[in-house]
C-alpha positions, 0 to 999 in steps of 0.5 A: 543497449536497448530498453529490450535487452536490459529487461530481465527475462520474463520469468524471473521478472515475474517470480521477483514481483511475485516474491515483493507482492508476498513480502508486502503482504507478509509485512502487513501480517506481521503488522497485525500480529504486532498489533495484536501484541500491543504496539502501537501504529505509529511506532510500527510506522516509525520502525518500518520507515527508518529502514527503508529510510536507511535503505534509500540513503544508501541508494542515493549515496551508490547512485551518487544523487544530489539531495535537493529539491528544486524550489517550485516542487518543494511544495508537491513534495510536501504533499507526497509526504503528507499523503504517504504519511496518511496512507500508511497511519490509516492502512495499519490502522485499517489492519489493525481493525479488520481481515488483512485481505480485506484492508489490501483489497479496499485499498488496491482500489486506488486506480479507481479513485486516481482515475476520478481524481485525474478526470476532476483535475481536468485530465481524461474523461473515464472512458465507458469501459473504464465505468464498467470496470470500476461497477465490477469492482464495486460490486465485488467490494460489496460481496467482500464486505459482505454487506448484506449481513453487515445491514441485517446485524451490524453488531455480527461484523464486530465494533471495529469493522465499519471504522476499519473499512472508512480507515482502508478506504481513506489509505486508498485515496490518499495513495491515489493522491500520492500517485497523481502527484508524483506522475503529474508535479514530480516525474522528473525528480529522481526516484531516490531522492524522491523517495528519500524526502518523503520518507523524511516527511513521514517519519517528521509527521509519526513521530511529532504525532507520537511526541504530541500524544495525537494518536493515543497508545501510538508508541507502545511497545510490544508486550513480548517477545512475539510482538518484539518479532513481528515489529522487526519483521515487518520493518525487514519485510517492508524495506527488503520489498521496497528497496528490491522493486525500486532497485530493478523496476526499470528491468521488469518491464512494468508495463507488461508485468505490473498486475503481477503485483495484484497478488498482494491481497491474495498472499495475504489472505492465505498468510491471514489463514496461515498465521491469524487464523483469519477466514473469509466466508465463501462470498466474500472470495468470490467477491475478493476474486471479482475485485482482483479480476477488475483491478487486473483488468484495469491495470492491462487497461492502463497500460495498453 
């Protein structure tokens, strides 16, 4: 059979990305919400990550893979762990700090920061197009962070916003590593057993940092029944999304569809709305819309 016949049509390739790209962002959501209630991050971490966890154990149980990594990637397997492990300690405390849109669109900036990273690495040079997509998308950040007012008063964006927008940045960046690693040292390791050993990894790392006191409050328990919620929904969120997409990325053609996924700030500005009360002022959608624009226009760039 055909890579053609086993894609899924692509309307219903499209509402499952669509559905993942609004469950990643209620996940986040219902991060904040914990937050908000007292949980500490690395104790959202661990929660979130022992059920995807359990989830891409099963995984590999059904597909019947072998647990081992071979001896020369064991180190770049490491890595990845360490830089997921980075990139979701600084993501939620990103959103624990400022707007959850906010945080989801400074780290879907990623593919700027791994096409700098491929380019220093010795891979391809940015091309002039590539340049020109990544100023609009600066230029859109601005307008999304509202520089202007943040320079003139920056006590008018509250204590928390400046270390909020280096922690959502950072996320970004270490994700970028993440995928540079994998695309570049760990292609040929099979995606669950991949995704097995850097869960691993990560739950090591959150729970050693908790243990240690490392991250002060990180294992908090919610202070009520709300909190107590918002914790098992964005675990249940999380892994449902992560284990769909994995489960049936190689039937929706990714490489037609995968901007689709960009809807993730966008879900999570309406859910931020919705459910936190959060609003953006009128120039920072248009930025947000400049930014989801450039990264839409990036992603149709990569994969022609």
């Amino acid at each position: 059979m055909s890579d053609v016949t086993q894609h899924l049509s692509r309307p219903l390739a499209i509402t499952i990305l669509v559905s993942a790209a609004c469950l990643f962002a209620a996940n986040h959501v219902a991060a904040r919400v914990a937050f908000d209630d007292g949980t500490g991050v690395l104790l959202a971490i661990l929660t979130r990550g022992s059920i995807a966890f359990l989830m891409m154990v099963s995984l590999v149980i059904a597909q019947r893979h072998r647990l081992a990594i071979p001896p020369g990637k064991r180190r770049w397997q490491l890595m990845l762990g360490v830089m997921i492990a980075g990139q979701s300690l600084c993501l939620y405390s990103a959103v624990a700090r400022i707007p959850v849109a906010v945080a989801l669109l400074l780290v879907n900036t990623w593919p700027i920061l791994y096409a700098l990273l491929t380019w220093v690495l010795g891979g391809r040079r940015p091309t002039v197009r590539l340049t020109a997509i990544m100023v609009v998308i600066l230029i859109g950040l601005i307008m999304v962070l509202d520089l202007g007012t943040w320079l003139s008063d920056p006590t008018a964006m509250g204590p928390d916003w400046l270390p909020g927008v280096v922690l959502a940045e950072a996320a970004a960046l270490f994700f970028a590593v993440a995928i540079w690693v994998t695309e570049n040292r760990l292609s040929r390791l099979p995606g669950a057993v991949r995704s097995v050993f850097t869960m691993m990894t990560v739950l090591a790392l959150m729970a050693t940092g908790g243990l240690l006191g490392i991250l002060p409050g990180g294992l908090d328990l919610p202070q009520s029944q709300s909190g107590w919620v918002a914790l098992a929904s964005l675990a249940a969120l999380y892994g449902t999304a992560s284990t769909v997409l994995f489960v049936l990325v190689p039937r929706l053609n990714m490489t037609r569809n995968a901007p689709v996924m960009n809807l993730e700030p966008v879900a999570s500005l309406l859910f931020g709305f919705v459910i936190l009360g959060q609003v953006l002022a009128p120039v920072q959608l248009v930025g947000g819309a400049v930014v989801l624009g450039g990264i839409v226009w990036l992603s149709l760039m990569r994969k022609a």
